[in-house]
C-alpha positions as CSV (number, residue, x, y, z in Angstrom):
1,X,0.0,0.0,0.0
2,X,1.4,3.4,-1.0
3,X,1.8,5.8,2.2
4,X,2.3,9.7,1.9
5,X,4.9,11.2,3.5
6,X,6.6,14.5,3.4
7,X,10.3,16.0,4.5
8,X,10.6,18.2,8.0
9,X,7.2,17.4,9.2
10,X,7.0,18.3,13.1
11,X,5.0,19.6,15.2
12,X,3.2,19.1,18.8
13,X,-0.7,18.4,20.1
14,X,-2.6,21.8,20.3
15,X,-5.6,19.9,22.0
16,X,-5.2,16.8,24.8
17,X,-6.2,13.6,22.9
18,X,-7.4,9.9,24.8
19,X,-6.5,6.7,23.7
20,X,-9.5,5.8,22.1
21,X,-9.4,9.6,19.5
22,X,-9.6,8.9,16.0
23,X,-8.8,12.5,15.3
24,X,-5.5,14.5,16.3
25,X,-5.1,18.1,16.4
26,X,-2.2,19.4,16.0
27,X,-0.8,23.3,16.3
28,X,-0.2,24.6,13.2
29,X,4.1,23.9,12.2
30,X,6.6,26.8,12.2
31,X,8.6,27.4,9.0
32,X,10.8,25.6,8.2
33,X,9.1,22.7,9.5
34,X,6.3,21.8,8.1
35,X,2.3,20.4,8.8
36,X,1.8,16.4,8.0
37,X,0.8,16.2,4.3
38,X,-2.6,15.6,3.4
39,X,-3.3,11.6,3.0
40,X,-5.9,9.3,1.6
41,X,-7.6,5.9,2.8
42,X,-5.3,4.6,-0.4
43,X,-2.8,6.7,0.6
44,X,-2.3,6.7,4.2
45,X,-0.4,9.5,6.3
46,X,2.4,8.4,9.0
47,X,2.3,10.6,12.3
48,X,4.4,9.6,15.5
49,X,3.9,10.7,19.1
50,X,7.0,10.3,22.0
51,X,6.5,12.6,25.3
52,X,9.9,13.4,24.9
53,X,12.1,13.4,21.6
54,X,15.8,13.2,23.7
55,X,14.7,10.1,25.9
56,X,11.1,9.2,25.5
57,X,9.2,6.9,27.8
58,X,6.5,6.2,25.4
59,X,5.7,6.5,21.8
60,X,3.0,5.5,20.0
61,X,2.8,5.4,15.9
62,X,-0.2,6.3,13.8
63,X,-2.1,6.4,10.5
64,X,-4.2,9.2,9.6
65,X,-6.6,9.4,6.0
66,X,-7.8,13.1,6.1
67,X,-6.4,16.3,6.9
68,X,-8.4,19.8,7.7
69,X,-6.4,22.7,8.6
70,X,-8.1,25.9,10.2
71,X,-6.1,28.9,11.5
72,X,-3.5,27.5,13.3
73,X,-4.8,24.0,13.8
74,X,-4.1,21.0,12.1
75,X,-6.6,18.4,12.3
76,X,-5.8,15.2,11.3
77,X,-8.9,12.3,11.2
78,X,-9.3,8.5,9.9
79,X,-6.8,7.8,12.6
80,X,-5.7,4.5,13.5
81,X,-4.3,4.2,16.8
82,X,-1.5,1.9,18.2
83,X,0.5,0.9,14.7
84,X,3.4,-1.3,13.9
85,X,3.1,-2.8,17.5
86,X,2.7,0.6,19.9
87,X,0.0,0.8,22.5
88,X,-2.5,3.6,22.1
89,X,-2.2,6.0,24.5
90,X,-3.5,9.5,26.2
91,X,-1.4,12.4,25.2
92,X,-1.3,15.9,26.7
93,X,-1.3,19.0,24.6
94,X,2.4,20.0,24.1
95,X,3.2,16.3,22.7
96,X,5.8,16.4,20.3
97,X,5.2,14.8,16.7
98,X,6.9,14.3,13.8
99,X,6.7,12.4,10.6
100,X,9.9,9.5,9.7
101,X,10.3,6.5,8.8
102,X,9.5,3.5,10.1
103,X,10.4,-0.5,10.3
104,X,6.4,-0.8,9.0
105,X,7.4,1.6,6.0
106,X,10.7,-0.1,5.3
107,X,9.0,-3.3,5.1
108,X,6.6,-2.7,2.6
109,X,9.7,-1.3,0.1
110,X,11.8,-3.4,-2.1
111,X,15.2,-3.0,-2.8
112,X,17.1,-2.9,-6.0
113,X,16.7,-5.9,-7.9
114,X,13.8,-7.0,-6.0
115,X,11.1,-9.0,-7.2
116,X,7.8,-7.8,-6.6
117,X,5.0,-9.4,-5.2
118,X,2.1,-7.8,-7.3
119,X,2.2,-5.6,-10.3
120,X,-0.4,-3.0,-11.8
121,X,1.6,-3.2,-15.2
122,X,4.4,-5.3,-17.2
123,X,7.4,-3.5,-18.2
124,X,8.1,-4.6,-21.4
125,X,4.3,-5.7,-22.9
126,X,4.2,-9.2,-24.0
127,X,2.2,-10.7,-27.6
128,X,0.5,-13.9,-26.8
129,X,-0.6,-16.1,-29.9
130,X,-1.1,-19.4,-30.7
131,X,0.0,-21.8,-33.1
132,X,-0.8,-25.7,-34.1
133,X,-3.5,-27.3,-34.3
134,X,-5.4,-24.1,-33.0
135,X,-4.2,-20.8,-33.7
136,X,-4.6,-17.4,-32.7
137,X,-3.3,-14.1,-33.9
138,X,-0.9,-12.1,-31.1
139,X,-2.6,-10.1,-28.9
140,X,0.1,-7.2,-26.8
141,X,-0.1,-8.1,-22.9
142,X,0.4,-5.8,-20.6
143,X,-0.9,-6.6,-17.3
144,X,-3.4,-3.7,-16.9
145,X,-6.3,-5.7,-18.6
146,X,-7.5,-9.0,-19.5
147,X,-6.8,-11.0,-22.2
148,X,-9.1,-13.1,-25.0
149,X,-7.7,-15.2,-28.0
150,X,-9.7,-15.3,-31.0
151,X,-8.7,-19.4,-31.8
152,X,-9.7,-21.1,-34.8
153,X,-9.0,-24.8,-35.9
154,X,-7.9,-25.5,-39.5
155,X,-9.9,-28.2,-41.7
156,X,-8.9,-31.6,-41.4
157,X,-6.5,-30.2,-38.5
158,X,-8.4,-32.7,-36.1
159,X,-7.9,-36.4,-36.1
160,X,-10.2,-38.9,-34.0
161,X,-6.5,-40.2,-32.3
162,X,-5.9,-36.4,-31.2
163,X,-9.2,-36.5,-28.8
164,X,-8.7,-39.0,-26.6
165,X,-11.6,-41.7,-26.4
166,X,-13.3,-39.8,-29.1
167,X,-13.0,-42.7,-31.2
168,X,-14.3,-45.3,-28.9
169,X,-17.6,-42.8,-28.2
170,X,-18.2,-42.4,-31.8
171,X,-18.7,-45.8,-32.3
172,X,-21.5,-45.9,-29.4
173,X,-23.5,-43.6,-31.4
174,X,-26.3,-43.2,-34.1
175,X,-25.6,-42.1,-37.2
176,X,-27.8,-39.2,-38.3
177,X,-28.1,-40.9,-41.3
178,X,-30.1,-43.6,-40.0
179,X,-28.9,-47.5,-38.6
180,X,-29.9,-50.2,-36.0
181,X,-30.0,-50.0,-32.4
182,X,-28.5,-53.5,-31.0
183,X,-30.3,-52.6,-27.5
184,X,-33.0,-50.7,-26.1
185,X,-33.4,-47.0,-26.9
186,X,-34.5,-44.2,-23.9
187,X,-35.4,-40.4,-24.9
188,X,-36.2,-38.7,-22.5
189,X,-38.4,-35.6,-24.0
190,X,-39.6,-35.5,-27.3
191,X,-38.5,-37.8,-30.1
192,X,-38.4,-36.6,-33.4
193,X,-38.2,-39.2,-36.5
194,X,-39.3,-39.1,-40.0
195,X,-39.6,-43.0,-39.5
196,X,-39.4,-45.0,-36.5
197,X,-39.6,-49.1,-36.7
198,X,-38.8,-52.1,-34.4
199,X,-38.3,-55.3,-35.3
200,X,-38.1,-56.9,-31.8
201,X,-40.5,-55.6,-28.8
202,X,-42.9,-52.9,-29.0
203,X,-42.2,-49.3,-28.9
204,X,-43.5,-48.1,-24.9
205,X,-44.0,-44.8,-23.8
206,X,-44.0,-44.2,-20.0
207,X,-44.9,-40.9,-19.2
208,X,-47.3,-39.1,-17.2
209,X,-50.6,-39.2,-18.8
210,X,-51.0,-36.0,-21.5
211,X,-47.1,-36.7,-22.3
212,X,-47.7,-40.0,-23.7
213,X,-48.5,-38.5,-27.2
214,X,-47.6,-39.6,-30.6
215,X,-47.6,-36.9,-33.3
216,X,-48.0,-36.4,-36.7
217,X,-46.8,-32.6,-38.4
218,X,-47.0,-31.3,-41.7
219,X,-44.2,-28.5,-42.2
220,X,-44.4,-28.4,-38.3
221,X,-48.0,-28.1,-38.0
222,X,-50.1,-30.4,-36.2
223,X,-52.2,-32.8,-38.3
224,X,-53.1,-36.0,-36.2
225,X,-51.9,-36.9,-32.5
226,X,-52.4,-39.9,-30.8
227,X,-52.5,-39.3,-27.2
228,X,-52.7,-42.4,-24.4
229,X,-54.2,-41.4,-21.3
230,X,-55.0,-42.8,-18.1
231,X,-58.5,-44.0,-19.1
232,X,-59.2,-42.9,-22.8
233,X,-57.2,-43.3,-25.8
234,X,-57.5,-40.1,-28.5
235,X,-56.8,-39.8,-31.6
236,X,-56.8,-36.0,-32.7
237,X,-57.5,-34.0,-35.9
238,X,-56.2,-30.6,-36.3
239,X,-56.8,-28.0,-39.4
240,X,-54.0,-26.7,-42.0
241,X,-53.2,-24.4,-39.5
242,X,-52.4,-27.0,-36.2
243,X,-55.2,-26.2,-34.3
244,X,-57.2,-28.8,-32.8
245,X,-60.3,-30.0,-34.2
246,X,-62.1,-32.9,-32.0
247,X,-61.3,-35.9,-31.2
248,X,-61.9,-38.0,-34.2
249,X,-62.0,-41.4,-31.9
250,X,-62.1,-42.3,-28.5
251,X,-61.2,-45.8,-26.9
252,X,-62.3,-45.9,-23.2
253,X,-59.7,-47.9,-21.7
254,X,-61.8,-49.7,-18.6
255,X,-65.1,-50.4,-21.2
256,X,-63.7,-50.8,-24.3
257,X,-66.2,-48.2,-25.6
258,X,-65.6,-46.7,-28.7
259,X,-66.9,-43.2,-29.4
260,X,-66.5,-41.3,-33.2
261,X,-67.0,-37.8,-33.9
262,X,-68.9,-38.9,-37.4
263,X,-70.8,-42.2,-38.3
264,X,-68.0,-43.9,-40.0
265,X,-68.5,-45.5,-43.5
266,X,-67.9,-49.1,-44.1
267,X,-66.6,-48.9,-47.6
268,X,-69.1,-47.0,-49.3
269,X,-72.0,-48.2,-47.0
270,X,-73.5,-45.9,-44.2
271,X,-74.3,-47.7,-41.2
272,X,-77.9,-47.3,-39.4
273,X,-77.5,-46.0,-35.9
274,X,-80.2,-43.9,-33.5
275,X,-79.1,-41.0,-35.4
276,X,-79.9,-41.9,-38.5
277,X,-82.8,-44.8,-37.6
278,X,-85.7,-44.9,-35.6
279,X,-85.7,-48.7,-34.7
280,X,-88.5,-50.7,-34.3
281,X,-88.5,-51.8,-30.4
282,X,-89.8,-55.3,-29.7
283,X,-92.9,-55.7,-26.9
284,X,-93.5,-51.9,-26.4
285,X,-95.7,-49.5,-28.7
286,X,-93.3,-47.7,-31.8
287,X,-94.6,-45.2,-33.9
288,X,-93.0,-45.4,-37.3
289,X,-95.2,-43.0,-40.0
290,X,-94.1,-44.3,-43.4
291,X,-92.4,-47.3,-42.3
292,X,-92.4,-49.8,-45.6
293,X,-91.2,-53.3,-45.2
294,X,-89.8,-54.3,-48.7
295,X,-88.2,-57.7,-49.8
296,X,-87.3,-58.1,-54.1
297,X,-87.3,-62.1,-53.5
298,X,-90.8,-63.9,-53.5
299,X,-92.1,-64.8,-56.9
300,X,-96.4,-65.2,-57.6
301,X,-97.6,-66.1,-54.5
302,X,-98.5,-69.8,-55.5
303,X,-94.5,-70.4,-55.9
304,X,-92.9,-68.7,-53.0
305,X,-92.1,-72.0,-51.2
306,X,-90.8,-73.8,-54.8
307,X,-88.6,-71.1,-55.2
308,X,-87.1,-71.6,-52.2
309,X,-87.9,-68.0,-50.7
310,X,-90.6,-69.1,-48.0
311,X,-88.8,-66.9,-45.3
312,X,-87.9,-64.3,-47.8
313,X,-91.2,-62.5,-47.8
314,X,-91.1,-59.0,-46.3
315,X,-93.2,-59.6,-42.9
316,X,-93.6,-62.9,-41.0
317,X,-96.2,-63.5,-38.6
318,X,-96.0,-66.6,-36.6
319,X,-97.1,-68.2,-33.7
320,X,-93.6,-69.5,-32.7
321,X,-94.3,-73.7,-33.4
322,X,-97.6,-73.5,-31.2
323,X,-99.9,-75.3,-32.5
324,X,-103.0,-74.0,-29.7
325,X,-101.9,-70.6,-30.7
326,X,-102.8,-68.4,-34.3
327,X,-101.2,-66.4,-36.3
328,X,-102.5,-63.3,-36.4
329,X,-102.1,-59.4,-36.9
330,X,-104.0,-57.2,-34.2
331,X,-105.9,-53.7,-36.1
332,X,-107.5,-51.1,-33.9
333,X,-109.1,-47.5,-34.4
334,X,-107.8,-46.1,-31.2
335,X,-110.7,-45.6,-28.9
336,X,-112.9,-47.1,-31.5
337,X,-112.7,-50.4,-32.9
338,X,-110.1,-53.7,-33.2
339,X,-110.1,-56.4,-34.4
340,X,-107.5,-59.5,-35.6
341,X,-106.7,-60.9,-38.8
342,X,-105.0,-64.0,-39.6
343,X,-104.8,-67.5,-39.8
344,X,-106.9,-69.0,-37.1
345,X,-105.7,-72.8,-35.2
346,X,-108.0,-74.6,-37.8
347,X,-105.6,-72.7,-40.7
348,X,-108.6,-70.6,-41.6
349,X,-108.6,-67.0,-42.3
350,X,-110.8,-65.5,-40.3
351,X,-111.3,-62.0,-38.9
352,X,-112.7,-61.2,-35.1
353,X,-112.4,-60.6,-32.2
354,X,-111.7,-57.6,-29.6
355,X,-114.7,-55.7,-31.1
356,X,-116.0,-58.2,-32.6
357,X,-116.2,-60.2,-29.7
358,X,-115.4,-63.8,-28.7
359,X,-116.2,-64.6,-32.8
360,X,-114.4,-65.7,-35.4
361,X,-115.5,-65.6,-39.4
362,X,-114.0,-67.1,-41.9
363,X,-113.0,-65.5,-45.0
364,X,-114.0,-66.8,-47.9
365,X,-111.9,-67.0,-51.2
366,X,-111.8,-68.8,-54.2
367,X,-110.2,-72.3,-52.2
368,X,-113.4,-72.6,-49.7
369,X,-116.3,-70.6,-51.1
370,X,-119.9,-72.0,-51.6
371,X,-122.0,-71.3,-54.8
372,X,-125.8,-71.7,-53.9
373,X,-128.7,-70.7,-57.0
374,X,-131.8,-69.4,-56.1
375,X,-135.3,-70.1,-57.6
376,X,-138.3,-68.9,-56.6
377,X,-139.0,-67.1,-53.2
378,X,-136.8,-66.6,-50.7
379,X,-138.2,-68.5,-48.1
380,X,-137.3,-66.0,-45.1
381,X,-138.3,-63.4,-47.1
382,X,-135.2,-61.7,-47.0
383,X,-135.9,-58.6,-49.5
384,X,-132.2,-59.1,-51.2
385,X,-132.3,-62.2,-52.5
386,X,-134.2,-62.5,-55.8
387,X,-135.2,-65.5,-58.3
388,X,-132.4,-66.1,-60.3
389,X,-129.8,-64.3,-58.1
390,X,-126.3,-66.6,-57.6
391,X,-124.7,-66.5,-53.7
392,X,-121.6,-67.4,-52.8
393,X,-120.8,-67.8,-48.7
């Protein structure tokens, strides 16, 4: 540390001082002599105190950082008491005090041909470069600042042997080009492949669920995503621009329920579905306006069963192998009148019934009808039946 000193500095206390003062005041020095020179905390002054300059009993050395003069006072603070091994002590106005030198000074000084222990700057500047393998252009060193080398490796200045265990590392690794893993393969993040294939094992995501995503961009844009969660499987559509769509499927994981944003198509056929179909519900009451039951297969009538199309027909009504039960179809006015139609446990066709009440007619046709010819009165003098008239019952 630098320390200011100057030549013929003495003088004596103008003021009593204890030993616990951190400021000094001195009586302004006499020509030639001279007042302690102003100091700095870098710059320290040097100030020492003896009762008696011929044959002191005490002294005591200090180190003072400002310096205020006023008239004929010299006041000296930043004082630091009891230096280079003295014992702070009270002093009486009339002290004497000068300014010399000391062991601590002498100490911190090097003699000619010294070597010093720190240095703001170099003497002679020195240019550090580098050469080789790596180079750098010479860059002046002085000492007063740091230093940076731009390096730079030549091409084909490198050789796998130079780096040790480069080689050996190399071979561990994937080529960007492409190649077969001989083991297992672990990424943890995302994994990013333009085609991915195993030919042993499956390939297993295990992530937290909405990280175990598989996805597929266009130019970096989001087009479909596959995303495995705890209890639903999605697959995801997105528009040209990324942004999600709906979920296009939906696997329930627990159920095995399937859920599709659209009916799907199987090839070009469209599926019937509650959305699309009002079904006809067995044993409760359907309303189904416009309902037409159609079937392209029966022939005439009379050759339905030779040509092999007896359950073809569109409608079937049967009484399930029962032979104590009939065949029949139910009609009813609602409120009004029913009856039933159909073929009867004697195979007849008959109509009655509900309505009708507990009878049952037979219709007639051309395979049980009865041709009767009338002559002469009607005996029961029924008004509609004439001579000559033909009935058929």
């Amino acid at each position: 540390m630098a320390t200011t000193l100057d030549n013929f500095v003495r003088s004596v206390l103008a003021v009593d001082a204890t030993a616990a003062d951190t400021q000094l005041v001195l009586a302004k020095a006499a020509a030639p002599l001279r007042d302690p020179p102003a100091a700095t905390t870098a710059a320290p002054g040097v100030l020492v105190l003896q009762d008696a300059p011929a044959a002191p009993a005490k002294i005591e050395i200090v180190r003072y950082t400002g310096r205020n003069i006023v008239g004929n006072q010299v006041t000296l603070t930043g004082v630091t008491r009891a230096q280079e091994g003295t014992t702070a002590q009270s002093w009486t106005a009339g002290t004497p005090t000068l300014q010399g030198i000391t062991a601590g000074l002498l100490a911190g000084k090097m003699d000619i041909g010294d070597t010093a222990a720190a240095a703001a700057k170099l003497a002679t500047p020195r240019t550090f470069s580098l050469t080789g393998v790596v180079n750098a252009s010479g860059v002046p060193f002085d000492g007063t600042l740091d230093l940076t080398l731009n390096t730079t490796i030549a091409d084909n200045a490198l050789t796998f042997a130079m780096v040790s265990g480069l080689q050996a590392a190399l071979n561990g690794k994937l080529s960007t080009d492409g190649g077969t893993l001989s083991g297992g393969l672990t990424v943890n993040g995302a994994l990013t492949a333009n085609s991915l294939a195993t030919t042993s094992g499956p390939v297993s995501i295990d992530a937290a669920s909405g990280s175990r995503n598989v996805r597929a961009l266009n130019g970096g844009k989001m087009v479909w995503q596959q995303a495995f969660g705890d209890t639903t499987a999605d697959l995801a559509r997105y528009d040209d621009s990324g942004v999600f769509v709906a979920n296009a499927m939906s696997v329930n994981r627990a159920t095995g329920v399937v859920t599709m944003e659209k009916r799907p198509l199987f090839g070009t056929a469209t599926p019937w579905d509650t959305g699309n179909l009002t079904p006809v519900k067995v044993g409760v009451s359907t309303t189904s306006p416009g309902t037409i039951l159609q079937s392209p297969l029966p022939p005439s009538i009379a050759v339905i069963d030779t040509s092999g199309n007896t359950r073809n027909v569109a409608l079937q009504v049967s009484n399930a192998a029962n032979n104590s039960a009939s065949a029949v179809i139910g009609f009813i006015r609602e409120g009004v009148f029913g009856a039933y139609f159909g073929l009867d446990t004697d195979n007849q066709w008959k109509v009655g019934g509900w309505s009708m009440g507990q009878k049952a007619y037979v219709v007639h046709h051309d395979g049980n009808r009865c041709l009767v010819f009338v002559q002469g009165s009607d005996p029961g003098g029924d008004p509609k039946i004439k001579d000559g008239d033909l009935w058929v019952w």
